[in-house]
PQR file with spaces between the fields and no chain letter, atoms N, CA, C, O and H, PARSE charges and radii, in Angstrom:
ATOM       1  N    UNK     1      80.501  132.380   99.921 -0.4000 1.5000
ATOM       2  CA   UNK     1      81.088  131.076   99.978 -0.0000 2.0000
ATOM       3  C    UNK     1      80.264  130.096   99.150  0.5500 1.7000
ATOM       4  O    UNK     1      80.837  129.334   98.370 -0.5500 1.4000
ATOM       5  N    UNK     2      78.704  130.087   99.320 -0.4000 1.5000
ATOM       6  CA   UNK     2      78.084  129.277   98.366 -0.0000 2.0000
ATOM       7  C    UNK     2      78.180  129.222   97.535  0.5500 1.7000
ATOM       8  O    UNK     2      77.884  128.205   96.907 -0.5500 1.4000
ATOM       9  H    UNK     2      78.240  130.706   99.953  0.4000 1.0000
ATOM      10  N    UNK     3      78.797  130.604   96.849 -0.4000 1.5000
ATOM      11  CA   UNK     3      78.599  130.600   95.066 -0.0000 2.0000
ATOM      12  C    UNK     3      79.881  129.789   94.673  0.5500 1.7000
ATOM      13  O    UNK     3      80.038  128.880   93.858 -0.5500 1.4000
ATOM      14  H    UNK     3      79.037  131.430   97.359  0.4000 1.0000
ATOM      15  N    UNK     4      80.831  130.486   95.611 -0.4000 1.5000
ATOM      16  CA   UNK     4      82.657  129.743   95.783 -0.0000 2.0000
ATOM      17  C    UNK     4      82.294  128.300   95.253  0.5500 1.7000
ATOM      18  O    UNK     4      82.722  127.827   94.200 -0.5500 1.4000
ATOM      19  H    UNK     4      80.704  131.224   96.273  0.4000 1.0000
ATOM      20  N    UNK     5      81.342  127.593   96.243 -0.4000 1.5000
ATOM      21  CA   UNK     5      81.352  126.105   96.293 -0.0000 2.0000
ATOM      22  C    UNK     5      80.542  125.777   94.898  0.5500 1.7000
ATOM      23  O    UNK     5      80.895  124.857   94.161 -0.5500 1.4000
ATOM      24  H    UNK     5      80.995  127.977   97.099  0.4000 1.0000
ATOM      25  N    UNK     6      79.584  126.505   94.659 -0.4000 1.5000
ATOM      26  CA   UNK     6      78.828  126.264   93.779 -0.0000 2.0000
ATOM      27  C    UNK     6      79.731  125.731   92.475  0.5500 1.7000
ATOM      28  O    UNK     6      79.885  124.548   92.173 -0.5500 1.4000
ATOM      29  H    UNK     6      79.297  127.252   95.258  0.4000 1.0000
ATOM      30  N    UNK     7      80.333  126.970   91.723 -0.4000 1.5000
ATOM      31  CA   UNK     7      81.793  126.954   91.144 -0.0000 2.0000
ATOM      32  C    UNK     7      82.462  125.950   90.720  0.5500 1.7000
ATOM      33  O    UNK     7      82.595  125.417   89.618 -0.5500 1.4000
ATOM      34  H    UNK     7      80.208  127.931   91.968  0.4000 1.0000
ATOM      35  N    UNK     8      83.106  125.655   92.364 -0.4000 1.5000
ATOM      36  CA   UNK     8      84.096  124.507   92.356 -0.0000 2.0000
ATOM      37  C    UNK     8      83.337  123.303   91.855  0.5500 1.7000
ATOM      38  O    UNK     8      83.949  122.510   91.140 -0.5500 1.4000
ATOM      39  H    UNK     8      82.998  126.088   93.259  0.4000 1.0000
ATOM      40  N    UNK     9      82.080  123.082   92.149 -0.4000 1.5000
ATOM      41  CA   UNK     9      81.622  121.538   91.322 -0.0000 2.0000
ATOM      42  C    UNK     9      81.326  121.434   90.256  0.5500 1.7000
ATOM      43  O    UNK     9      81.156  120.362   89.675 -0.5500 1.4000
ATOM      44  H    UNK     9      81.583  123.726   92.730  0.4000 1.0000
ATOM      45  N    UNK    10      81.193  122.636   89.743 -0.4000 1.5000
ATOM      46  CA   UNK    10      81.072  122.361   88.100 -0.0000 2.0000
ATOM      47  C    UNK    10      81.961  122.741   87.249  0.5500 1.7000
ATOM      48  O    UNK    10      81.883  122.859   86.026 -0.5500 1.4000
ATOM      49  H    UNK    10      81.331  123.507   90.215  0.4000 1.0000
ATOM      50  N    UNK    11      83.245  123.018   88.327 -0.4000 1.5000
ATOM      51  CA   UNK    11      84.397  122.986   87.438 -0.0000 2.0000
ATOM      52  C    UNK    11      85.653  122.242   86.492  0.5500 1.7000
ATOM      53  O    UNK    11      86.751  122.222   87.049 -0.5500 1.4000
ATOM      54  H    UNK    11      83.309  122.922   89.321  0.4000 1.0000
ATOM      55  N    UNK    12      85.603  121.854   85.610 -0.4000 1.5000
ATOM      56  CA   UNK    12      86.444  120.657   84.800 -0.0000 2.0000
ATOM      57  C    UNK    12      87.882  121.126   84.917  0.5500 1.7000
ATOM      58  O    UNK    12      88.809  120.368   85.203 -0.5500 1.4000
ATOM      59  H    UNK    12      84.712  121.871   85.158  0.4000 1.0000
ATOM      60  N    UNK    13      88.011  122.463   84.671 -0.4000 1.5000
ATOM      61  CA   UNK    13      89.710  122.637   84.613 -0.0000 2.0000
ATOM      62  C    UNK    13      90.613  122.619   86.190  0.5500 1.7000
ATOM      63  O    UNK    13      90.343  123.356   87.138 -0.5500 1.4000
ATOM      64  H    UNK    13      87.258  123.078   84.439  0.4000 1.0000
ATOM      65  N    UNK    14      91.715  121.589   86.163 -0.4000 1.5000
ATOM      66  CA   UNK    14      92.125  121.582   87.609 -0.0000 2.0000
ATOM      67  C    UNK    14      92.793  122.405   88.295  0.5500 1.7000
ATOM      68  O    UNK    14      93.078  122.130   89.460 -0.5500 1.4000
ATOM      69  H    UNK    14      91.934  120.990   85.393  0.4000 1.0000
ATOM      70  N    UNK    15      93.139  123.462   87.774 -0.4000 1.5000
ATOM      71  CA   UNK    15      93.708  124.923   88.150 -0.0000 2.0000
ATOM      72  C    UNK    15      92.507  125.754   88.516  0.5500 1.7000
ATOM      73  O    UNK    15      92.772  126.675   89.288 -0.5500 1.4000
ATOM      74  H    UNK    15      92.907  123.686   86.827  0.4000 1.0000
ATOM      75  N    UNK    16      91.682  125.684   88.272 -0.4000 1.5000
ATOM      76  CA   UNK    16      90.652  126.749   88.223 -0.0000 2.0000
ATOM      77  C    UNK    16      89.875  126.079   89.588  0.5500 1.7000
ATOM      78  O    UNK    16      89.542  126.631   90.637 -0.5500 1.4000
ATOM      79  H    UNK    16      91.467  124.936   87.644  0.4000 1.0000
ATOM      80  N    UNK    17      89.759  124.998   89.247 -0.4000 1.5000
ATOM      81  CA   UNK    17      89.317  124.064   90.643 -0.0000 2.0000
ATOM      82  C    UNK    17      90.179  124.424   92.005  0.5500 1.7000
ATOM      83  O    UNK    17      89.731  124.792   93.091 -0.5500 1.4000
ATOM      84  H    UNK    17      90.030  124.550   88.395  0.4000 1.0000
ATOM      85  N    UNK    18      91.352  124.237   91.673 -0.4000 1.5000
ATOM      86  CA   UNK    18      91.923  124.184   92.902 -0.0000 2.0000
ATOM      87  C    UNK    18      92.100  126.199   93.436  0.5500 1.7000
ATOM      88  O    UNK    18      91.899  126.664   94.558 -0.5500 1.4000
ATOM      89  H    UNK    18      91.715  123.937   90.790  0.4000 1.0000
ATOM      90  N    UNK    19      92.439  126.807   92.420 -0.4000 1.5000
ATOM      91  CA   UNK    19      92.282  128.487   92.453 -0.0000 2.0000
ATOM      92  C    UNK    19      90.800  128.756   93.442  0.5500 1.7000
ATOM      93  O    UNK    19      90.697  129.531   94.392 -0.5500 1.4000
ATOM      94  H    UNK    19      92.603  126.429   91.509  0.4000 1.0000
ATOM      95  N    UNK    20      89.574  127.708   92.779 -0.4000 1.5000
ATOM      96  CA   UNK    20      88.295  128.105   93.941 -0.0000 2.0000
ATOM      97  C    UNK    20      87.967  127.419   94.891  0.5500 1.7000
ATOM      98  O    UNK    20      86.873  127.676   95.394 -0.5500 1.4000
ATOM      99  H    UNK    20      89.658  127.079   92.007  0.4000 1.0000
ATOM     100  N    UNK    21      88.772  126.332   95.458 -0.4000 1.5000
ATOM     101  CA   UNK    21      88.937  125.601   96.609 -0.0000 2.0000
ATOM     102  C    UNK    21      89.524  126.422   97.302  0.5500 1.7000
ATOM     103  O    UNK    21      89.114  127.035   98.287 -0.5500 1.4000
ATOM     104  H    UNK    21      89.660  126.124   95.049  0.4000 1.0000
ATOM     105  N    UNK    22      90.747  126.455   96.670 -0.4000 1.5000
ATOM     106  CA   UNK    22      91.796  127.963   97.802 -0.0000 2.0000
ATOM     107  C    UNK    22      91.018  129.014   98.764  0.5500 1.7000
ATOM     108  O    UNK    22      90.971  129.205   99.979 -0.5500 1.4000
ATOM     109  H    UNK    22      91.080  125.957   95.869  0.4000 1.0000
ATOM     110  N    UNK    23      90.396  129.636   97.543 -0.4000 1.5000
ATOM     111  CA   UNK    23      89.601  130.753   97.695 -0.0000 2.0000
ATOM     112  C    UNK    23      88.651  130.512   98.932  0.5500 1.7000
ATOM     113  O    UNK    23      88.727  131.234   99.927 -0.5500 1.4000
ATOM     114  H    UNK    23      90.435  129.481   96.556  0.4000 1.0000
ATOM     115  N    UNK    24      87.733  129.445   98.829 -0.4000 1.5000
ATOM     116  CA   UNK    24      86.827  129.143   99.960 -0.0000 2.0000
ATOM     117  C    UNK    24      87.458  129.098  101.333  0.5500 1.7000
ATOM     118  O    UNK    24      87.133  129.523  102.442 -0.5500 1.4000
ATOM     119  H    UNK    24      87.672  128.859   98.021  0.4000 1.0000
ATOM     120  N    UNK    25      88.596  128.349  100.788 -0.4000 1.5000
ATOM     121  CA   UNK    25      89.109  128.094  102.235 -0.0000 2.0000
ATOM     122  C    UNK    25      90.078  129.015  102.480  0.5500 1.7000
ATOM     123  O    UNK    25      90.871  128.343  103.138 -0.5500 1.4000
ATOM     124  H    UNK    25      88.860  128.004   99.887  0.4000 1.0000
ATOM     125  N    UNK    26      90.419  129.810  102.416 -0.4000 1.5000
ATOM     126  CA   UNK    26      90.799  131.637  102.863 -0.0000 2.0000
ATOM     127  C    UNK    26      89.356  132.255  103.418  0.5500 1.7000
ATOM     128  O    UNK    26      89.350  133.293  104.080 -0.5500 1.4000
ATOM     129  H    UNK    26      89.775  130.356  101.881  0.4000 1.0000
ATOM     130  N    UNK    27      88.648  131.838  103.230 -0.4000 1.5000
ATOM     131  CA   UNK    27      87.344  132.618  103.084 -0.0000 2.0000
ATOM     132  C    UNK    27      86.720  132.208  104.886  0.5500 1.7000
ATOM     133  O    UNK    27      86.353  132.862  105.863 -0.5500 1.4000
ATOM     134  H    UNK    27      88.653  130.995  102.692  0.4000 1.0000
ATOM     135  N    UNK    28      86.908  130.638  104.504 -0.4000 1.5000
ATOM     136  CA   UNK    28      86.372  129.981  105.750 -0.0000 2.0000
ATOM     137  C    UNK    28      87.324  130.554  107.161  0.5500 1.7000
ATOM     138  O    UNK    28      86.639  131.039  108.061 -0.5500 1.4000
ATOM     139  H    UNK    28      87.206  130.107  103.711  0.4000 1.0000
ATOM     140  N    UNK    29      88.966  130.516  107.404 -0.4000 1.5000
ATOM     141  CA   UNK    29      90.048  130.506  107.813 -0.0000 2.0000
ATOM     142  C    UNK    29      89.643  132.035  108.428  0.5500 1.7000
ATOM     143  O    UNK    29      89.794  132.282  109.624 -0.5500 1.4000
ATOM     144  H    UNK    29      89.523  130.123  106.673  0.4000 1.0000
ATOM     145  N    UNK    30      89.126  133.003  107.495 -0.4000 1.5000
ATOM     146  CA   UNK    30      88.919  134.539  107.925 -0.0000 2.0000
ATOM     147  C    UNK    30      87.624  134.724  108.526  0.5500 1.7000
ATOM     148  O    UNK    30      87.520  135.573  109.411 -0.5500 1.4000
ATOM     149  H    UNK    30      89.003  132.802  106.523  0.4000 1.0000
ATOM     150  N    UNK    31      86.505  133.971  108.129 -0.4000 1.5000
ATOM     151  CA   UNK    31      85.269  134.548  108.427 -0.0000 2.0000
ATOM     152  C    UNK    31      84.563  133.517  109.455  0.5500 1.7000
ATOM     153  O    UNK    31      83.420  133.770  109.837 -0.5500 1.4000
ATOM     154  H    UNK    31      86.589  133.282  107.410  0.4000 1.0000
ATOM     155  N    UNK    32      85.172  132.462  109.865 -0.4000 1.5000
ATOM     156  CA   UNK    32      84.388  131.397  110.654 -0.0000 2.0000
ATOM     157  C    UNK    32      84.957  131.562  112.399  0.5500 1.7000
ATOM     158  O    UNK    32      86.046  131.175  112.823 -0.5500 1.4000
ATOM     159  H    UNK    32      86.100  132.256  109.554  0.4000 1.0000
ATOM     160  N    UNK    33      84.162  132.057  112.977 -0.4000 1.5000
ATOM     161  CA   UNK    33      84.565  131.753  114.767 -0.0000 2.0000
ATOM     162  C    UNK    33      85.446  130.206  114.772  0.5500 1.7000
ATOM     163  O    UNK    33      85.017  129.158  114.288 -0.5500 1.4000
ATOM     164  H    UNK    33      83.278  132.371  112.633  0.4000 1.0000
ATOM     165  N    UNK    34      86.439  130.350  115.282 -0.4000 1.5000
ATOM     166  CA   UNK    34      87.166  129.337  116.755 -0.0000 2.0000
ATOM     167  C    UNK    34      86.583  129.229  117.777  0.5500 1.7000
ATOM     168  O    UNK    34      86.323  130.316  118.292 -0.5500 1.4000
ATOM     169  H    UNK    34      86.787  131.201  115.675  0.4000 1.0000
ATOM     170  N    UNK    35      86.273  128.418  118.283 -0.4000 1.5000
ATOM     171  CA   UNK    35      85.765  128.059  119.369 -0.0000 2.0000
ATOM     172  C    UNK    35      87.035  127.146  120.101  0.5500 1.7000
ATOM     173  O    UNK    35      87.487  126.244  119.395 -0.5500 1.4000
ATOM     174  H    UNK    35      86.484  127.534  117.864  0.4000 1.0000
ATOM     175  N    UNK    36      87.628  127.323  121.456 -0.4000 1.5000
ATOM     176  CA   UNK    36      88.531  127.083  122.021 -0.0000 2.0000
ATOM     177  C    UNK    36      87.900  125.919  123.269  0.5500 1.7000
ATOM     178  O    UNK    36      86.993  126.005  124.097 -0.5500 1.4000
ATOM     179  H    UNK    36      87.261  128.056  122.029  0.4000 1.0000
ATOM     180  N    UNK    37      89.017  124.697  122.864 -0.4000 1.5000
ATOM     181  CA   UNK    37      87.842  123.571  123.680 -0.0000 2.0000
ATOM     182  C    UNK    37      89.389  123.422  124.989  0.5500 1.7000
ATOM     183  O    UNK    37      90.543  123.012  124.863 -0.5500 1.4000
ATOM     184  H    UNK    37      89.753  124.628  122.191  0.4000 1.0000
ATOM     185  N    UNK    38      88.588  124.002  126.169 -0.4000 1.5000
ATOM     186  CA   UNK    38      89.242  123.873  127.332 -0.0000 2.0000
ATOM     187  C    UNK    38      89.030  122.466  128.001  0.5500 1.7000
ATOM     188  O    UNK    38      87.854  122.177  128.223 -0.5500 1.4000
ATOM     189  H    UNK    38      87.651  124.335  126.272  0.4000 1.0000
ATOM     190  N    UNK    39      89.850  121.678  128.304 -0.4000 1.5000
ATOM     191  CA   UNK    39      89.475  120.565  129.248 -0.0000 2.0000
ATOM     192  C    UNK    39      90.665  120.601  130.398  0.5500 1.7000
ATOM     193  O    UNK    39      91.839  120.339  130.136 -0.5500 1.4000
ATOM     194  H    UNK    39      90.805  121.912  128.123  0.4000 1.0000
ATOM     195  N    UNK    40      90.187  120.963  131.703 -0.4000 1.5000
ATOM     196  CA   UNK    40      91.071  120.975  132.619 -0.0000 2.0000
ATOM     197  C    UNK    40      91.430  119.830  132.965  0.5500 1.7000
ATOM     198  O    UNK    40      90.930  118.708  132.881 -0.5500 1.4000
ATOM     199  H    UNK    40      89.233  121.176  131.916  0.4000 1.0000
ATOM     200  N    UNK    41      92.693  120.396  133.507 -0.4000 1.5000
ATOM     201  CA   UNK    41      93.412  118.413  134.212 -0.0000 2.0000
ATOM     202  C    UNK    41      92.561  117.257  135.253  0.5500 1.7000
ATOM     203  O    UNK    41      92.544  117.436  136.470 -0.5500 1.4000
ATOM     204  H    UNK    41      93.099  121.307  133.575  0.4000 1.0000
ATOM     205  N    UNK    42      92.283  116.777  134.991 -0.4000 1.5000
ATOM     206  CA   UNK    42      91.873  115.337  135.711 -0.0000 2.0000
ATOM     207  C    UNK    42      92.372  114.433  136.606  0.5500 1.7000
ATOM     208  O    UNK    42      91.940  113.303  136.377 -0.5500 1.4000
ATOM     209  H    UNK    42      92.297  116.632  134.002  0.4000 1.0000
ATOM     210  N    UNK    43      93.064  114.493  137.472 -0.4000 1.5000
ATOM     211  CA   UNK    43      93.186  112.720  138.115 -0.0000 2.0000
ATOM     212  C    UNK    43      92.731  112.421  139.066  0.5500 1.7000
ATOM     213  O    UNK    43      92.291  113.127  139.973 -0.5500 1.4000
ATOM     214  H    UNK    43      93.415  115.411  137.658  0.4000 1.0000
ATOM     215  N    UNK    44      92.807  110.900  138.931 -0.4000 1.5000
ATOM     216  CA   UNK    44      91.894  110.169  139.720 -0.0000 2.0000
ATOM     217  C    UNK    44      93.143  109.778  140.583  0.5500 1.7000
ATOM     218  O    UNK    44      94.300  110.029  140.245 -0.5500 1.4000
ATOM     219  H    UNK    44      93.165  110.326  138.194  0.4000 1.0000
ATOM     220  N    UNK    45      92.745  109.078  141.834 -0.4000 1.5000
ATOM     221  CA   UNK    45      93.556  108.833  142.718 -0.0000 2.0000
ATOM     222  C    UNK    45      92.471  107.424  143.770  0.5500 1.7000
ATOM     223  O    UNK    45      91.351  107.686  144.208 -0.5500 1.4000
ATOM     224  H    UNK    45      91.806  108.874  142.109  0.4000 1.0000
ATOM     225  N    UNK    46      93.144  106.072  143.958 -0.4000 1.5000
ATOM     226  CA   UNK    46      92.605  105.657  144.153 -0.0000 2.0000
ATOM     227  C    UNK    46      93.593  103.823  145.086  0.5500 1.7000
ATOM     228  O    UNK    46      94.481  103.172  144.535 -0.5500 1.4000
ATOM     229  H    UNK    46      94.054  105.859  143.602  0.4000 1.0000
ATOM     230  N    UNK    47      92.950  103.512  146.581 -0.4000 1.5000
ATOM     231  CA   UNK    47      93.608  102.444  146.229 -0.0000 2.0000
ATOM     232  C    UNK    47      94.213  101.851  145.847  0.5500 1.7000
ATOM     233  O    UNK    47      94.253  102.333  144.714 -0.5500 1.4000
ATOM     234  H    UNK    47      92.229  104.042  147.028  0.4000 1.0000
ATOM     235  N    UNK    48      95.194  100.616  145.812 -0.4000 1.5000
ATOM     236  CA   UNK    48      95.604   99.612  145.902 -0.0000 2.0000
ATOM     237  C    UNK    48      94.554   98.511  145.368  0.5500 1.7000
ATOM     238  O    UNK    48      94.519   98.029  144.236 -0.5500 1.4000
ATOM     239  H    UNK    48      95.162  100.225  146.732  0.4000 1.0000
ATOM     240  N    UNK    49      93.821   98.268  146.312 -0.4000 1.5000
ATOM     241  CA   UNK    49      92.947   97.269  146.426 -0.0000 2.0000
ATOM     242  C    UNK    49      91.757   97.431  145.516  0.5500 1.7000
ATOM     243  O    UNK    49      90.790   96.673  145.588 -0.5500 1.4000
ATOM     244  H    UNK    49      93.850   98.659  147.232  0.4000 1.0000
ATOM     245  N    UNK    50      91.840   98.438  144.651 -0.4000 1.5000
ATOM     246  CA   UNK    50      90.764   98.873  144.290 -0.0000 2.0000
ATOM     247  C    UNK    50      91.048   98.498  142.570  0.5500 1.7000
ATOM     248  O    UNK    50      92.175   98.604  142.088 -0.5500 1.4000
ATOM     249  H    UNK    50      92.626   99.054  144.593  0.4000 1.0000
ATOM     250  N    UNK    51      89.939   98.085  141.821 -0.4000 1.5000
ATOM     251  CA   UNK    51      90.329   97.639  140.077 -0.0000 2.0000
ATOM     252  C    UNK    51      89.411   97.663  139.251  0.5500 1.7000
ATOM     253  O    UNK    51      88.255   97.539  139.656 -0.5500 1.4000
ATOM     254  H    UNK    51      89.023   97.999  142.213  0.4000 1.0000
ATOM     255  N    UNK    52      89.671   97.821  137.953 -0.4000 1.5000
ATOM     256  CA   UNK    52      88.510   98.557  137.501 -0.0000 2.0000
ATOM     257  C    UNK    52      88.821   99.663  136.870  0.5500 1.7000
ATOM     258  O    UNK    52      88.725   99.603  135.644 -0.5500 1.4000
ATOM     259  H    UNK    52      90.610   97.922  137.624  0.4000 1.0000
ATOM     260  N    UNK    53      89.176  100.690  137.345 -0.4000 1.5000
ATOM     261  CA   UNK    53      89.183  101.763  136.121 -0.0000 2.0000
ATOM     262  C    UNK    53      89.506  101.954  134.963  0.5500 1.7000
ATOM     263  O    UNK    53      90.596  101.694  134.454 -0.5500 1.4000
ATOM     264  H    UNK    53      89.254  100.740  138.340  0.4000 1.0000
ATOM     265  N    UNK    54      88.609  102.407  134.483 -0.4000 1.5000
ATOM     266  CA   UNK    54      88.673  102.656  132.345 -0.0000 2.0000
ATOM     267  C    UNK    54      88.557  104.436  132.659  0.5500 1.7000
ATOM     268  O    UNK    54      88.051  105.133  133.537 -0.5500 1.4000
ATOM     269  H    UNK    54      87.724  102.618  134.897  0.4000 1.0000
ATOM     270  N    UNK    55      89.228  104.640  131.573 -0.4000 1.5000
ATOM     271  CA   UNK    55      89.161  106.460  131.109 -0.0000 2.0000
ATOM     272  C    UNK    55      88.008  106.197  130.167  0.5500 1.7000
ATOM     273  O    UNK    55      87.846  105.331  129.308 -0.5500 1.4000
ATOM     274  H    UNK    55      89.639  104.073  130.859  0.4000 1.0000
ATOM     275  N    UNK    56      87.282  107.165  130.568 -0.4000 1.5000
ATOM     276  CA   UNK    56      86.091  107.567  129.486 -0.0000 2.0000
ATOM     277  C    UNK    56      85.859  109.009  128.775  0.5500 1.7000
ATOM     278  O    UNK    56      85.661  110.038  129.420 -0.5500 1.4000
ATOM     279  H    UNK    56      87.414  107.868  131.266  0.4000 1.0000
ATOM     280  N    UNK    57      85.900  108.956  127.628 -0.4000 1.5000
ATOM     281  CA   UNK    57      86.138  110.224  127.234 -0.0000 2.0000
ATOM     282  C    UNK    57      85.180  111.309  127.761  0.5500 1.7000
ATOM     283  O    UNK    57      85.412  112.490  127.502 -0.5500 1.4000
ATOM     284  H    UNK    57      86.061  108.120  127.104  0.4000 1.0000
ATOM     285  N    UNK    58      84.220  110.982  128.419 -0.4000 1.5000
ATOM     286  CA   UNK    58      83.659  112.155  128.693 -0.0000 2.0000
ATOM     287  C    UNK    58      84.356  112.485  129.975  0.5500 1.7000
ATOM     288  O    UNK    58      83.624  113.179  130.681 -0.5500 1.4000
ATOM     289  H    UNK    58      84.031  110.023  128.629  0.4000 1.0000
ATOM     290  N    UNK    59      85.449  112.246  130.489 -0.4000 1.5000
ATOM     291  CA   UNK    59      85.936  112.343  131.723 -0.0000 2.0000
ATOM     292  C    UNK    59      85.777  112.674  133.132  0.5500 1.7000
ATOM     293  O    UNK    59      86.379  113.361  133.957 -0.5500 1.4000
ATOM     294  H    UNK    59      86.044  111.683  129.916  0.4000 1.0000
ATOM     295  N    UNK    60      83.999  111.392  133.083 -0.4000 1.5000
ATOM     296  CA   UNK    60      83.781  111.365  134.226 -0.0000 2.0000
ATOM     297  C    UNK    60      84.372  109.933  135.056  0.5500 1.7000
ATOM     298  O    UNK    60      84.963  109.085  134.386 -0.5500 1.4000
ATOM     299  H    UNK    60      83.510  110.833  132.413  0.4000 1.0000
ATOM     300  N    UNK    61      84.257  109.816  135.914 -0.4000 1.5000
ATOM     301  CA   UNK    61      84.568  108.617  137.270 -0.0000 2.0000
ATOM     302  C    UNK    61      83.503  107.220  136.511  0.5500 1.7000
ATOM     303  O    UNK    61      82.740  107.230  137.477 -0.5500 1.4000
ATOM     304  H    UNK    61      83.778  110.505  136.458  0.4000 1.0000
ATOM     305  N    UNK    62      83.393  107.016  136.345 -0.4000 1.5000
ATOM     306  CA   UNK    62      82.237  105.735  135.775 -0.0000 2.0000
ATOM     307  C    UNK    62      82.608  104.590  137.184  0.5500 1.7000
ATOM     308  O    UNK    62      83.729  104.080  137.158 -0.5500 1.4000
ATOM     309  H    UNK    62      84.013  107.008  135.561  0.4000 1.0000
ATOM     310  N    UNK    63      81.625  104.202  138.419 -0.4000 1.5000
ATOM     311  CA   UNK    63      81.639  103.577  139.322 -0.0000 2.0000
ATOM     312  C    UNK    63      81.606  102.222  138.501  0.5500 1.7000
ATOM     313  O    UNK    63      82.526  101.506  138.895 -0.5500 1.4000
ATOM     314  H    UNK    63      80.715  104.616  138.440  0.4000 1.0000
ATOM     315  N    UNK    64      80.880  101.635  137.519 -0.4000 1.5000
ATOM     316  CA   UNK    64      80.446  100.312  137.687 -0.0000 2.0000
ATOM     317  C    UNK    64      81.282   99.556  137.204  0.5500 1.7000
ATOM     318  O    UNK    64      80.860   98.399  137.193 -0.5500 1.4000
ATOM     319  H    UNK    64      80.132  102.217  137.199  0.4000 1.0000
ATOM     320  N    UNK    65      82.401   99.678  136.744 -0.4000 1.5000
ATOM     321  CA   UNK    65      83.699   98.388  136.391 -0.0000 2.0000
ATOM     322  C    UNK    65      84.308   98.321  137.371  0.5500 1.7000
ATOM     323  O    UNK    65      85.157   97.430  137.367 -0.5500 1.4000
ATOM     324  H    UNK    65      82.744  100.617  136.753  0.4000 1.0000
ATOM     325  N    UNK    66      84.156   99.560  139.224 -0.4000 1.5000
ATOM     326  CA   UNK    66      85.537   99.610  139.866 -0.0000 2.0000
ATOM     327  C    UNK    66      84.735   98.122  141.170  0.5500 1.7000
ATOM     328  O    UNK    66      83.708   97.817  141.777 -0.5500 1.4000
ATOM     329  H    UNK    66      83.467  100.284  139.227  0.4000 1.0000
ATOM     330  N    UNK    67      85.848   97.775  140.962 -0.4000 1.5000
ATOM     331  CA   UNK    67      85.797   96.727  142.000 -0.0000 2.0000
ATOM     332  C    UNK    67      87.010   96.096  143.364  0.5500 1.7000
ATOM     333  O    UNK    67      88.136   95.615  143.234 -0.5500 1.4000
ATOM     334  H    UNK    67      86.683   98.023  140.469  0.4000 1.0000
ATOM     335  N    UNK    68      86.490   96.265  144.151 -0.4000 1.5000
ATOM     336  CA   UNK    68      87.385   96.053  145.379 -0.0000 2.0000
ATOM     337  C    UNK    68      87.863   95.035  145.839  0.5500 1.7000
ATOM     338  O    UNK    68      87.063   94.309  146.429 -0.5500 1.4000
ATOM     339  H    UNK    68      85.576   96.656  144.257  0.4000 1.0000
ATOM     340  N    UNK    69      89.290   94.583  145.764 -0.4000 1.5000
ATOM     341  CA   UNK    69      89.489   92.937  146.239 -0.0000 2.0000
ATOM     342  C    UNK    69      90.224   92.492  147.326  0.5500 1.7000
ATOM     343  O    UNK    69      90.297   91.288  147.571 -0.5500 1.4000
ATOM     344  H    UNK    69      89.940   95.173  145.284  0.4000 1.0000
């Protein structure tokens, strides 16, 4: 793949460029692990009286905006 990339930057003609862009990325598509990002379902359940909640992407509970009125 390095040499692939190597290649592609010192290449002037735009066929030949794009022929070793291709190439890399067939290359990458076949030879690179997936890693599969699981995030199970979430909800919160909460009060009436209760205000305050923000979603945070790390999708924990964050106590300090919730406020009770």
């Amino acid at each position: 793949m390095d040499k692939l990339i190597d290649a592609a930057g010192l290449e002037i003609d735009p066929k030949k460029y794009t022929e070793l862009v291709r190439s890399f990325a067939k290359l990458e598509v076949a030879d690179v692990p997936r890693v599969s990002i699981y995030q199970p379902p979430l909800d919160v359940a909460m009060q009436k009286s209760i205000k305050g909640y923000q979603y945070w992407f790390h999708r924990q509970l964050d106590y300090r905006q919730l406020e009770k009125q």
